[in-house]
LUMKOL-994305 format. One record per residue (C-alpha): x negated, z, y. Coordinates in steps of 0.2 Angstrom, whole numbers, padded with zeros to 4 digits, always signed. Layout:
N
XZY/...
END
This chain:
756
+0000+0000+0000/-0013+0005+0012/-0024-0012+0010/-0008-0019+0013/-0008-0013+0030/-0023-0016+0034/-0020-0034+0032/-0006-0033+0041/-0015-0024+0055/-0028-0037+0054/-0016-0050+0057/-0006-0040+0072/-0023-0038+0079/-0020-0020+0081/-0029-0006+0091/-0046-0002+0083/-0038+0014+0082/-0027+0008+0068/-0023+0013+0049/-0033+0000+0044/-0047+0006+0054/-0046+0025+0048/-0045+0018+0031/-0062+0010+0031/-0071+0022+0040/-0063+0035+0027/-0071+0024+0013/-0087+0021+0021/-0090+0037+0024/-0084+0042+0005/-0099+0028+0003/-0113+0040+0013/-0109+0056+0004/-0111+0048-0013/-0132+0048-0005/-0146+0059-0010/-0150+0067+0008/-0132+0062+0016/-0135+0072+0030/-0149+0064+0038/-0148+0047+0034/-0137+0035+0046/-0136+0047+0058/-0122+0036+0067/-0110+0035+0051/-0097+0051+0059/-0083+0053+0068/-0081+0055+0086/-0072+0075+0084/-0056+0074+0076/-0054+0055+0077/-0058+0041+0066/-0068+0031+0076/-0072+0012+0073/-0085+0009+0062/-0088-0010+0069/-0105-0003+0078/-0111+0007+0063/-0129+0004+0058/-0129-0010+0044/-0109-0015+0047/-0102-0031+0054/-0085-0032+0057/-0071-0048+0062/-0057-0044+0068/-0058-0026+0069/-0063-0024+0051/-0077-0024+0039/-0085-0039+0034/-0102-0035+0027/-0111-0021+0024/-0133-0023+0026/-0144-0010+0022/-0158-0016+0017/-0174-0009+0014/-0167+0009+0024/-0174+0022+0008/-0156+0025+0003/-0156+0036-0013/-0141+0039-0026/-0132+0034-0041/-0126+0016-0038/-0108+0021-0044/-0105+0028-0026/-0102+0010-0019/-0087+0007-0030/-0074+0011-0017/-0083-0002-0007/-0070-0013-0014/-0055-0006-0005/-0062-0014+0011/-0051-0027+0014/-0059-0041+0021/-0079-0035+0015/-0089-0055+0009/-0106-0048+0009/-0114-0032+0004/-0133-0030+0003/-0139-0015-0004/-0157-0023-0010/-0175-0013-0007/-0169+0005-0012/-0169+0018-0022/-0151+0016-0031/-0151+0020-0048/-0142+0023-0063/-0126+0006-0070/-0122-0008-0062/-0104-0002-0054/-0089-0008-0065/-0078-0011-0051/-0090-0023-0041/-0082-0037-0051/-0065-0035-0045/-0072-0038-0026/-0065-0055-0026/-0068-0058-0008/-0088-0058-0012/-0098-0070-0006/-0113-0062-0006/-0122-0046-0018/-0139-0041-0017/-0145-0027-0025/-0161-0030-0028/-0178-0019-0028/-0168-0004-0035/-0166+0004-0051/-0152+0000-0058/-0153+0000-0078/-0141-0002-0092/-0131-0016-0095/-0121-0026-0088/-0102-0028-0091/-0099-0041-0103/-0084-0050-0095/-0078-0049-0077/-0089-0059-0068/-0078-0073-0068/-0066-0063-0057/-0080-0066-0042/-0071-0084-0040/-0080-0087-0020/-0097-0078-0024/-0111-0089-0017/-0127-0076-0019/-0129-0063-0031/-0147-0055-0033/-0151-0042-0045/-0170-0045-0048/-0183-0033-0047/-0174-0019-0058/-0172-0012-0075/-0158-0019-0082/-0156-0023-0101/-0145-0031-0114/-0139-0050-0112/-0134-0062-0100/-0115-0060-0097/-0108-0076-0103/-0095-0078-0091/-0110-0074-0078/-0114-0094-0081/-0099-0098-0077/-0094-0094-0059/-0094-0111-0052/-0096-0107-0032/-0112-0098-0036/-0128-0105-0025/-0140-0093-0031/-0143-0083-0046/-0158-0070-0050/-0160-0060-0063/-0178-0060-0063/-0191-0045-0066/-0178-0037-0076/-0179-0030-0096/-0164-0043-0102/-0163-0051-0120/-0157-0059-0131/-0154-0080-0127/-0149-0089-0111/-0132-0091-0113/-0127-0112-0114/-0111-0111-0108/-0116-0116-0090/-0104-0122-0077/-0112-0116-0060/-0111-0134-0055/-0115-0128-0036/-0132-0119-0041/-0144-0123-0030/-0156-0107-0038/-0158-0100-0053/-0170-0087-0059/-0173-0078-0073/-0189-0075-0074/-0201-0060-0079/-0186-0053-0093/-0187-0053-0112/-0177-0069-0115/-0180-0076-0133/-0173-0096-0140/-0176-0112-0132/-0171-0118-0115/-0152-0124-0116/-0151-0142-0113/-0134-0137-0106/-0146-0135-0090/-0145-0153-0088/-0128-0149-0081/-0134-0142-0065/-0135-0159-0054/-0138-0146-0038/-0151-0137-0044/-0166-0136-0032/-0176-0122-0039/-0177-0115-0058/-0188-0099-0061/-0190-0095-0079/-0209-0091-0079/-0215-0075-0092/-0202-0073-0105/-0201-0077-0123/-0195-0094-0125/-0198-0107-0138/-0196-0126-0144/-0197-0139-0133/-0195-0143-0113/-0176-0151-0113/-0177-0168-0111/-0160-0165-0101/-0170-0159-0089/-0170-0178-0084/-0154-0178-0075/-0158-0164-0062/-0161-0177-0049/-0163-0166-0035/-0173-0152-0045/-0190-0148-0033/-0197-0131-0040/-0199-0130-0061/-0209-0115-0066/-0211-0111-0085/-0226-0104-0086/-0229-0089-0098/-0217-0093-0112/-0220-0098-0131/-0215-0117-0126/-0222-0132-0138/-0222-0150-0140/-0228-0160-0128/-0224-0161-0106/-0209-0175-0107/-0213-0190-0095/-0193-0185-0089/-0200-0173-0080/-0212-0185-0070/-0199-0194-0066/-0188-0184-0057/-0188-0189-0037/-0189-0173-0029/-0201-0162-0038/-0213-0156-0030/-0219-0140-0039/-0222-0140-0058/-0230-0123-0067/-0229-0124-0085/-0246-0115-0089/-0250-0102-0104/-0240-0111-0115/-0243-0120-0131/-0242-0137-0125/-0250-0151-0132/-0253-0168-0129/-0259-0179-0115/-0252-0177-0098/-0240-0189-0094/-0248-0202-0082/-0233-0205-0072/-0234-0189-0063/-0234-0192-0045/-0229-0210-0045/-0210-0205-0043/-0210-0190-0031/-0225-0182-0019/-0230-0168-0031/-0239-0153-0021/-0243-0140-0034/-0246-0143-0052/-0252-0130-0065/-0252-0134-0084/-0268-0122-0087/-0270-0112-0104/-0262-0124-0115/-0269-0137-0128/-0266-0153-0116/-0280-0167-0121/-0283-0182-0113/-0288-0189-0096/-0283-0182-0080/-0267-0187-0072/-0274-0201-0061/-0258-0202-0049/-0257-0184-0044/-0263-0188-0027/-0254-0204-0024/-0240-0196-0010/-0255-0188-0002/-0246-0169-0001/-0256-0162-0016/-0262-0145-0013/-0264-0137-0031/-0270-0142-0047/-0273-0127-0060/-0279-0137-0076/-0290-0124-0084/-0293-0119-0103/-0286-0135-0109/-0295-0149-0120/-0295-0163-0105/-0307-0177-0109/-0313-0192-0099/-0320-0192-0079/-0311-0187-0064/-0301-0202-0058/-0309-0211-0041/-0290-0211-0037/-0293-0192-0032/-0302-0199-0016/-0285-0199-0010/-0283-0179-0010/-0287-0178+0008/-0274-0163+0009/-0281-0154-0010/-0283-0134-0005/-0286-0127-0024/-0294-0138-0038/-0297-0129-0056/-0300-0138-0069/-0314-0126-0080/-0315-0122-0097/-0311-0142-0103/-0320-0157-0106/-0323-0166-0093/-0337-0176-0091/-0346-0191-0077/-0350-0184-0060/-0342-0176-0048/-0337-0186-0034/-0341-0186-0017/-0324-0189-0009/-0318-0170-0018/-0326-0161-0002/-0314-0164+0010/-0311-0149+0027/-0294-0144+0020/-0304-0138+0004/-0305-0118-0003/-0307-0116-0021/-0316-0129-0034/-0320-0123-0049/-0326-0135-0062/-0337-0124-0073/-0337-0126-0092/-0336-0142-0094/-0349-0158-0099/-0355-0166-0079/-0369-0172-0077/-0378-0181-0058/-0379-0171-0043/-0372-0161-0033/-0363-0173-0020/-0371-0172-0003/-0355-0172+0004/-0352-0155-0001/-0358-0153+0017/-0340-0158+0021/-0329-0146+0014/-0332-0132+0028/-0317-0122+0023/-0325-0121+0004/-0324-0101-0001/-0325-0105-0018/-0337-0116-0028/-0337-0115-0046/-0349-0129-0055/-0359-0116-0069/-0361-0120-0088/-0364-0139-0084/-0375-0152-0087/-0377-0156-0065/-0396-0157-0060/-0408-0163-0043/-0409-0150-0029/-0395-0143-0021/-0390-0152-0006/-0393-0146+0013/-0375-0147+0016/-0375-0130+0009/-0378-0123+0024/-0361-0131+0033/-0352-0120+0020/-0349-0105+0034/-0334-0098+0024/-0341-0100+0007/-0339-0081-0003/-0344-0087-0022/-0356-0099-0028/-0356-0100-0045/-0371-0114-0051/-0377-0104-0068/-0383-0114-0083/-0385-0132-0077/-0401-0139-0074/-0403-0140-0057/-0422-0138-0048/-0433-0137-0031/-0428-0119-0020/-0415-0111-0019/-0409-0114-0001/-0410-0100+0011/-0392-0102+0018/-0386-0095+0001/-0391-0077+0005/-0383-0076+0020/-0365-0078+0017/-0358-0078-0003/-0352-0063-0007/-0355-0069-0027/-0371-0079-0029/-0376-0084-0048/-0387-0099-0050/-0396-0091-0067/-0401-0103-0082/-0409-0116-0069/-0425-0122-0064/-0428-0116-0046/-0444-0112-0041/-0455-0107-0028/-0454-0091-0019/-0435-0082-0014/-0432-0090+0004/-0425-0075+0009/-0424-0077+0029/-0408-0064+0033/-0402-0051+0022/-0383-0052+0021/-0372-0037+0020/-0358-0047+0012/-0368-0052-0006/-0361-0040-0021/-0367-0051-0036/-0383-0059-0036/-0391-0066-0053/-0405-0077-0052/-0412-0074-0069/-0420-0086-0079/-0426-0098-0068/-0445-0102-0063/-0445-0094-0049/-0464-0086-0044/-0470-0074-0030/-0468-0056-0024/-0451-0046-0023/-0449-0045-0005/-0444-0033+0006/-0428-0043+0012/-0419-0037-0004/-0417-0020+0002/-0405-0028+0014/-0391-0031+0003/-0384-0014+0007/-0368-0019-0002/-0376-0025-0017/-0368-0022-0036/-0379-0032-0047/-0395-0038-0045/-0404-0049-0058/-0421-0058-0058/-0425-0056-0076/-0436-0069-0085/-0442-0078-0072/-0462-0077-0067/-0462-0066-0051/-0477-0053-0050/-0483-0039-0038/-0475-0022-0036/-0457-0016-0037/-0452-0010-0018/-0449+0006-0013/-0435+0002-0003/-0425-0003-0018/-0419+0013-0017/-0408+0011-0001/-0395-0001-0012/-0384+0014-0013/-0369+0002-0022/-0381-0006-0034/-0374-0002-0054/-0383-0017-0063/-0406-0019-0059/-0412-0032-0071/-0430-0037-0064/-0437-0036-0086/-0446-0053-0089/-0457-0056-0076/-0476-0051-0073/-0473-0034-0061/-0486-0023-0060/-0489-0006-0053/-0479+0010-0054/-0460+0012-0058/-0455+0018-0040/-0447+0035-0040/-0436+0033-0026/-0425+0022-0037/-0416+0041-0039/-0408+0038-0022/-0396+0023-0031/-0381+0032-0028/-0372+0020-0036/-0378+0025-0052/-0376+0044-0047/-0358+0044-0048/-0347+0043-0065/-0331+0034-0061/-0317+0044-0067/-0301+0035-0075/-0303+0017-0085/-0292+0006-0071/-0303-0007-0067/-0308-0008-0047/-0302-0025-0048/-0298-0040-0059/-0307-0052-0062/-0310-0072-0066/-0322-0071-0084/-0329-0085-0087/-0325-0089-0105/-0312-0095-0113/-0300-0081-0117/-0292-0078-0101/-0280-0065-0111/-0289-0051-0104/-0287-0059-0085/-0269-0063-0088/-0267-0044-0093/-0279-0036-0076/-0270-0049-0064/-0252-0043-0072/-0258-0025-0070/-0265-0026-0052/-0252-0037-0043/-0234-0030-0047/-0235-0041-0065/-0231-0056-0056/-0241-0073-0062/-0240-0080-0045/-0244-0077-0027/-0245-0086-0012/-0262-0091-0012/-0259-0102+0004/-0257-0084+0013/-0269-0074+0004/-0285-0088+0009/-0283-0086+0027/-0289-0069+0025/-0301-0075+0009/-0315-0062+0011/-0302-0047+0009/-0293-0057-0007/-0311-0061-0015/-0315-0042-0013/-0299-0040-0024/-0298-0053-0036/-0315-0060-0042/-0328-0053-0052/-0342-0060-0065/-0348-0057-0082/-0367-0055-0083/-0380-0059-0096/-0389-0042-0101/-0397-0035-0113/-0387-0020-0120/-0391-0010-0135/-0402-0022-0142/-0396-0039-0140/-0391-0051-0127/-0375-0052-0121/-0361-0057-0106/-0354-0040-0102/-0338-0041-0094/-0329-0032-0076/-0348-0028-0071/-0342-0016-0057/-0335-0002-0065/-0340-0002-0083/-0358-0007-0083/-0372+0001-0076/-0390-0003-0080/-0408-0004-0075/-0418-0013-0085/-0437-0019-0081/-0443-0022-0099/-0456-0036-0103/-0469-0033-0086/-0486-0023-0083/-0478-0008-0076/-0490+0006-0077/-0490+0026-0073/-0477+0038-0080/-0459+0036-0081/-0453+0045-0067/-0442+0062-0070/-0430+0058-0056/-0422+0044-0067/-0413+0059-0074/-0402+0061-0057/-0395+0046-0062/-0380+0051-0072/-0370+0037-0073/-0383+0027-0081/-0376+0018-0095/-0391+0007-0102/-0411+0011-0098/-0425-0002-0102/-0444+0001-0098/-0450-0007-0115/-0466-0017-0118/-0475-0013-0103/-0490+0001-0101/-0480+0015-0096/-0490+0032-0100/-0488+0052-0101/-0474+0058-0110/-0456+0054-0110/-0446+0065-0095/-0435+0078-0101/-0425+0074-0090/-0420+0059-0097/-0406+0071-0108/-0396+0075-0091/-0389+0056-0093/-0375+0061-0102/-0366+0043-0100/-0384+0035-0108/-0379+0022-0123/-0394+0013-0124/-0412+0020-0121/-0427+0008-0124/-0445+0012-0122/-0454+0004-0134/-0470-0003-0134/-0479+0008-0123/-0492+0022-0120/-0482+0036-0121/-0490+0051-0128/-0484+0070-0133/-0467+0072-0142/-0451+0066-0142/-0440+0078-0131/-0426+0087-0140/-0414+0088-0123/-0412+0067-0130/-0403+0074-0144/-0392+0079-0131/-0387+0062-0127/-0368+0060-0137/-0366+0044-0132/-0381+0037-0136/-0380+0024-0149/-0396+0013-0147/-0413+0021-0147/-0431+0014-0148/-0446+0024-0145/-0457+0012-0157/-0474+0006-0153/-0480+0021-0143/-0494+0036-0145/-0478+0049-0148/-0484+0064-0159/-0475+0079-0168/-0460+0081-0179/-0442+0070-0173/-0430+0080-0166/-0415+0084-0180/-0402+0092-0168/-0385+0084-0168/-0391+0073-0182/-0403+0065-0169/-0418+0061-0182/-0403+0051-0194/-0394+0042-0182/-0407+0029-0178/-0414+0018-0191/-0433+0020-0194/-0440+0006-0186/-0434+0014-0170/-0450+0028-0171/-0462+0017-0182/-0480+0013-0178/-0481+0031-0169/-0496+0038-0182/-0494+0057-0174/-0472+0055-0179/-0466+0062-0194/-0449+0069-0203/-0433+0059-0206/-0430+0045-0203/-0449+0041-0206/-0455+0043-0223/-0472+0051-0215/-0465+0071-0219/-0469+0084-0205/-0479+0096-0218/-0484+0113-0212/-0484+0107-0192/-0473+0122-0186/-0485+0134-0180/-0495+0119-0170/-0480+0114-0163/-0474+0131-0157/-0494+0134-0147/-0492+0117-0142/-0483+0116-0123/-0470+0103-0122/-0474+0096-0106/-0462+0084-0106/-0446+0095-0110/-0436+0103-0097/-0433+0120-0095/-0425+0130-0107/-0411+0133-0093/-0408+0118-0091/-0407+0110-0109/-0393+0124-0109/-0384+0117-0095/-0384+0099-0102/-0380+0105-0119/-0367+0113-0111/-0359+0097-0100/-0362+0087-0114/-0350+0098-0125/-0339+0096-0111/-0337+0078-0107/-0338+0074-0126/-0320+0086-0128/-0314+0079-0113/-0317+0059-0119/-0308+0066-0136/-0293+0073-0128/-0293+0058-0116/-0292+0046-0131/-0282+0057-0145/-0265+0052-0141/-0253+0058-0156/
END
């Protein structure tokens, strides 16, 4: 009765004063107490004393004609269970209501879908969960938007849902939904349709074919399976298609490079096979394409670039054979090229550096030539990726035009001369290892930006020089195997962010510098296992990226990587990382996320002399330590036993005199050990099992060793051990204190790890 007086008072055009007016003021207010925290949220939803005043000037209300049309609150913190809104209903002449970026939680209100005046529901970024009611959607005959992404919602896709014809858009993304996309589809208006990021299992319904409209269809990260429709076909005026992350197979229909208005295509981390169809972008002006981590063979598309509005092409982990087309010249408007991890082969060619360039990446792959000298052009170029190639000559001056460039990435190719000076000064990442550079480092200006530096095996020769003290942000450091000589500097010490020091392979000579302890990088343990940042590895199994990139930016797939370059240096900070070659616990091997996980110094195979410093032992978050084959002499430091993180110790083939200490057997964590090859004497220490751990070969050809795991026995050595003084070992105090932490942070990883 009541609603029908409002009516009739909206069509009297009544006082604002009216029935109809107390009415809805009465239910939105009903609305605000249902709110956690009513009281001080919308301060101007009240009465004016004993009267019901208008609520047409509310915060969030918009009224016609003296009543209540929509209802925005967006983004405003509002808490409370989302069944409060349920009277919103018995507004009158309510069309919109957007409720989206809050805190609502609990069902999705039954009695929404009996607001058959609707033309608009968001509800979006809250937490509604449950699931939805199975029938009644139908009942929202002249709803045009309804959004309920970003939630928790579960169960399956109301069929009647798929059938409210006036709908324009439709998203259901980020949710927890099942079960199989309904195919009875009728939304023969929909412009938008996502349901992406859910838990949605069968194929794709072909029934899809019916939606003439459609501009935009989001089904990115679920479980689906068989093949792309080839009804897909008639969706003339489709422009966005994203259906990346799925389980999809078969090959990429040549419907689809036909249709007129696509312009963005993402099918990547499928299992697509197949070659690409060579009619993309003869039919429309394509501006993203990304079919990376599939098992696409074949040549590259050779028309991607023929409307001249491609900005993106993410081809990566494929098995794509054959050059890059000469009809690429024509990518005078391409941003983001990747194509590693394939088969590429042929050279690079010059007209890919264009000014409208940022990311190239082409590593993994079988070029060969040079590197172009236009390269010189691309002066937007941040990211430069040509390592595990077969690309030779010198590297072009054009270098130096590169003002913007934040990663070079040249590794394992067989490129020669010096390594130009310009590269110091501005990468933040800089890897040109597995080379042939020589010469001296033409290190001009220190720049505080370079993190990653790994210049090993290369042929470079001459002194370590002063300037790299300068890269006071430095991470990792690697000169190993290369032929440099003279004396470790000092100064070294100052790198207070530096976790990974490789200079082993060369010809240095002189004493290990003790002011290395001021490596504060090294001084702290990280606490938690969250990586700082993810990272772009550069192998094959891009699982492991897939699951860091999911983790770190709101588990989305995609981001607007037009926005996030203008501020590039901030985004590489965040997003890239390396693997580096090291040798860890015996062997040679890429360790992965560098930054947080690894930490290392290592300057085995040189002519270091003197003693090992004690002050290595302030360096608690050493993980791996190698001062082998070089002419180190005295005894090895007690103090060594306080690096309670230590894995891997090496300092074999030596001088080293005097016994082994027993704070060493202190170490938990260690689990690679090689004291062979030295002047070490007296019995091996048995604590904690220290003497059975390692293999033999780890303490032979020491003649003064003896006792297990030797088969040299210890005989009567007690009392000359005892009147011997151990020199080396710390104090008695101390041990205790180590022993002590090492208890500790062994209980702690345990508890840490022991999940029942």
């Amino acid at each position: 009765m009541n609603a029908i007086i409002c009516y009739a008072s909206v069509a009297l055009l009544l006082l604002p004063f009216s029935l109809c007016t107390r009415e809805e003021t009465k239910i939105l207010l009903g609305f605000k107490s249902s709110l956690d925290g009513n009281a001080t949220i919308l301060s101007d939803w009240k009465n004016s004393g004993s009267n019901y005043s208008s609520p047409c000037g509310w915060e969030g209300v918009a009224c016609s004609n003296s009543s209540v049309r929509s209802i925005h609150l967006s983004g405003m913190n509002l808490r409370g269970r989302l069944s409060g809104i349920n009277n919103l209903c018995q507004l009158p002449a309510l069309e919109s209501i957007d409720l989206s970026s809050n805190n609502f939680s609990g069902g999705f209100p039954d009695q929404l879908i009996e607001c058959v005046k609707l033309r608009y529901l968001n509800l979006s970024f809250n937490g509604i969960s449950g699931e939805l009611p199975a029938s009644g959607f139908r009942n929202l005959s002249r709803l045009l938007v309804l959004d309920l992404s970003r939630n928790g919602i579960q169960g399956q896709i109301p069929w009647d849902m798929m059938r409210i014809e006036t709908l324009r858009l439709l998203d259901l993304s980020r949710n927890n939904l099942s079960g199989t996309i309904p195919w009875n589809i009728s939304m023969i208006n929909l412009r938008m349709l996502s349901l992406a990021k859910n838990k949605l299992t069968g194929e794709i319904p072909g029934e899809f074919g019916r939606l003439s409209r459609l501009r935009e269809l989001q089904l990115w990260k679920n479980i689906l399976s068989g093949r792309i429709p080839l009804a897909f076909s008639q969706l003339r005026r489709l422009e966005v298609l994203r259906l990346a992350g799925n389980n999809l197979s078969g090959g990429i229909p040549v419907e689809l490079a036909r249709l007129p208005s696509l312009r963005r295509i993402s099918v990547f981390e499928n299992r697509l096979g197949g070659e690409i169809p060579q009619e993309f972008g003869l039919h429309s002006a394509l501006e993203d394409f990304e079919a990376a981590l599939n098992g696409l063979t074949g040549p590259l598309p050779a028309n991607l670039c023929r409307g001249d509005r491609l900005s993106f092409v993410g081809l990566d982990g494929n098995n794509l054979s054959g050059s890059i087309p000469p009809s690429y010249s024509n990518c005078t408007k391409l941003e983001v090229f990747y194509a590693p991890s394939n088969q590429l082969e042929g050279t690079i060619p010059a007209s890919f550096f264009t000014p409208s360039l940022l990311a190239l990446n082409l590593c993994s792959n079988q070029l060969h030539g040079s590197l172009p000298a236009s390269i010189g052009n691309a002066t937007s170029l941040a990211f430069l990726g040509i390592c595990n190639n077969e690309l030779s000559g010198e590297l072009p001056a054009g270098l130096a035009n590169l003002v913007d460039l934040l990663d070079f990435s040249a590794g394992n190719n067989r490129f020669s001369g010096s390594i130009p000076p310009s590269l110091f000064s501005r990468p933040v990442m800089l890897d040109v290892s597995g080379n042939n550079f020589s010469g001296e480092l033409g290190i001009d200006n220190s720049s505080s930006h370079l993190v990653f530096m790994d210049l090993s095996r290369n042929q470079l020769t001459g002194s370590l020089r002063s300037e790299l003290c300068g890269f006071i942000n430095m991470h990792v450091l690697s000169l190993a195997f290369n032929h440099l000589d003279g004396f470790i500097p000092d100064c070294l010490g100052n790198l207070s962010s530096l976790q990974i020091l490789d200079l082993s392979h060369n010809s240095l000579r002189g004493e290990f510098p003790s002011e290395l302890q001021g490596l504060r990088g090294l001084q702290v343990v990280p606490q938690g296992n969250r990586p700082a940042f993810p990272f772009f590895p550069r192998t094959t199994d891009w699982k492991p990226f897939l699951a860091q990139w999911t983790q770190m930016f709101g588990d989305s797939v995609y981001f607007d990587w037009r926005t996030a370059f203008l501020d590039s240096r901030n985004l590489f900070r965040q997003m890239q990382g390396y693997s580096i070659l090291v040798d860890w616990k015996g062997t040679f091997r890429l360790v992965g996320d560098v930054f947080t996980t690894t930490t290392t110094i290592d300057v085995s195979s040189n002519r270091l002399t003197g003693s090992i410093p004690p002050e290595l032992g302030r360096l608690i978050a050493l993980r791996s330590l190698n001062l082998s084959f070089n002419s180190f002499s005295g005894g090895i430091p007690g103090e060594i036993g306080q690096l309670q993180n230590l894995e891997s110790l090496d300092v074999s083939s030596n001088h080293l005199s005097g016994q082994i200490p027993s704070s060493l057997t202190n170490l938990g964590y260690l689990a690679s050990f090689n004291a062979s090859s030295n002047d070490l004497r007296g019995r091996i220490p048995s604590e904690n099992t220290f003497n059975t751990r390692f293999p033999a070969s780890c303490f032979q050809s020491n003649s003064g060793l003896c006792g297990l795991p030797l088969i040299k026995s210890c005989g009567d050595t007690n009392a000359e051990e005892m009147a011997a003084p151990h020199a080396t070992d710390i104090s008695v105090e101390a041990f205790a204190i180590g022993t002590l932490a090492g208890f500790v942070s062994a209980l702690a990883v345990t508890l840490f790890f022991y999940r029942p």
